[in-house]
N, C-alpha and C positions, 0 to 999 in steps of 0.2 A: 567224522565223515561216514564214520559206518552206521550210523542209526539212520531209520527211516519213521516220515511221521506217517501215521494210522488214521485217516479221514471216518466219522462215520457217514450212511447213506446221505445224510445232509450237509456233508463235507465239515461238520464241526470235528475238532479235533478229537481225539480219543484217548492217544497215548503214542509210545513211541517202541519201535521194536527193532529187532536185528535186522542186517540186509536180508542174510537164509533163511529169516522168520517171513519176509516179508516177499523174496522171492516162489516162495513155498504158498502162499496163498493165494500169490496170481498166478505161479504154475498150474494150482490146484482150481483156478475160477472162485475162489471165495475173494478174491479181491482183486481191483482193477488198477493199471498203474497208471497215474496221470502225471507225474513226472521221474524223468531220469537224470541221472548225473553223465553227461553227452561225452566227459575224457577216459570213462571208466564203463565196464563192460564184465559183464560174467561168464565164463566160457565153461563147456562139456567137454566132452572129445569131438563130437561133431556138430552141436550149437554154439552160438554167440547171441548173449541174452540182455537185456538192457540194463543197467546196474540202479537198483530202486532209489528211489529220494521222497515220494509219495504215494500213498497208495488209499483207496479208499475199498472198506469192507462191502460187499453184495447185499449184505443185510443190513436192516436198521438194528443197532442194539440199541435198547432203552435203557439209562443212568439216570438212576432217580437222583443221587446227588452228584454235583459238578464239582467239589471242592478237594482240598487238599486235607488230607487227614493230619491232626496235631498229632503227632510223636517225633520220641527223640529224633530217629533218621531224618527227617523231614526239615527239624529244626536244623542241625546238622547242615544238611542239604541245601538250606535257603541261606544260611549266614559262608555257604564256602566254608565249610571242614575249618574254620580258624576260629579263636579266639577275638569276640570281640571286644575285648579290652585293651589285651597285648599284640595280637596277630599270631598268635604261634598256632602252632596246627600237630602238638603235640601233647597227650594227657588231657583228653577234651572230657569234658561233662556239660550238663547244661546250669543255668543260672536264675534265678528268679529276681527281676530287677528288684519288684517289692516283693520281700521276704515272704515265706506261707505265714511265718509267725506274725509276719504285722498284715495281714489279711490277703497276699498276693495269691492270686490265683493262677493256675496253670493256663496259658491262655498265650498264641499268637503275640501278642504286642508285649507280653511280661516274660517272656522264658531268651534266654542267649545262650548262643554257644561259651563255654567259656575253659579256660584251662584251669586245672588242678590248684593253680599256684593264683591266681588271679583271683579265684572264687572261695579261696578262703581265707585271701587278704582283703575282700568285702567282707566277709561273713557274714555277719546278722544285719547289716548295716543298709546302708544307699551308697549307689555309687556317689552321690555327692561327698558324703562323710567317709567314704574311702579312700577320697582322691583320684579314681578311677573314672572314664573319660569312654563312651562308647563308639566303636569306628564307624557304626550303622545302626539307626533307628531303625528297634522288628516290627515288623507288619505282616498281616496275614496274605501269603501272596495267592495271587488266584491261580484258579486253573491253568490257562494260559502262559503265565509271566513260570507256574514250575514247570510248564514242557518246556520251555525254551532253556529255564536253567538246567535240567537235566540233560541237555546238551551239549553242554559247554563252551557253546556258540553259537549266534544268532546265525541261522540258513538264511540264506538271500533266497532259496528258492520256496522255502514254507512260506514265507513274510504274507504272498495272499490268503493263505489259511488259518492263519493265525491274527494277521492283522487286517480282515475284509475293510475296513473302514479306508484302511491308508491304499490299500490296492485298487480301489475303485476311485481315489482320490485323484 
């Protein structure tokens, strides 16, 4: 509850920052808050300030790309810190469904979280000829679908900024 999302000028998402980060830029006029959390409130000694939920930056930044960058953390990130073989969420490394040796590439759809003990009872192999069984097909998640996992739960009050189609629906 304490992250706030970061609108750019065109209210497309941007990213997601602390509330102090985010009180600190509309204190500051670099950015405007368009919505609050109405039970919660930030205080001085002699102000009462409205406690951030959204905020949108005064300037356009331009991001030439909108995607999520392939690395470990990331991968990490998108499968939930666990093991997708076993579930366990201890001794992780990552996985390559199809092996580099038999031509796998690093790449969104081929790389898993996986634990220590998991990944080198596949070894060289296929999960089919391991016996091994995946709890989730990877996919490359968009922009979008990783600010919300990075939260570690859907806002009901982002939902129009993130999902304009269903808010105007």
């Amino acid at each position: 509850m304490n992250a706030v999302l970061v609108l750019n000028q065109d209210y497309s998402p941007l990213t997601i920052c602390s509330v102090q980060r985010a009180f600190l830029l509309v204190f500051l006029n670099k950015a405007e808050l368009l919505n609050s959390v109405k039970e919660r409130e930030l205080r001085s000694i002699s102000n009462v300030y409205p406690f951030p939920s959204v905020i949108m930056i005064n300037r356009y930044i331009n991001i030439p790309y909108k995607g999520v960058v392939l690395s470990r953390h990331n991968i990490f990130k998108r499968d939930g810190h666990k093991c997708q073989y076993c579930g366990t969420n201890k001794d992780l490394t990552l996985d390559h469904l199809i092996p580099r040796s038999k031509g796998g590439k690093s790449s969104w759809t081929n790389l898993v979280t996986a634990c220590k003990r998991c990944n080198a009872l596949k070894g060289d192999s296929s999960i089919e000829k391991a016996g091994l069984k995946l709890r989730n097909s990877p996919i490359k998640p968009s922009y979008i679908s990783f600010i919300k996992m990075g939260t570690g739960a859907l806002r009901e009050d982002w939902q129009p900024y993130l999902n304009p189609k269903k808010a105007s629906a």
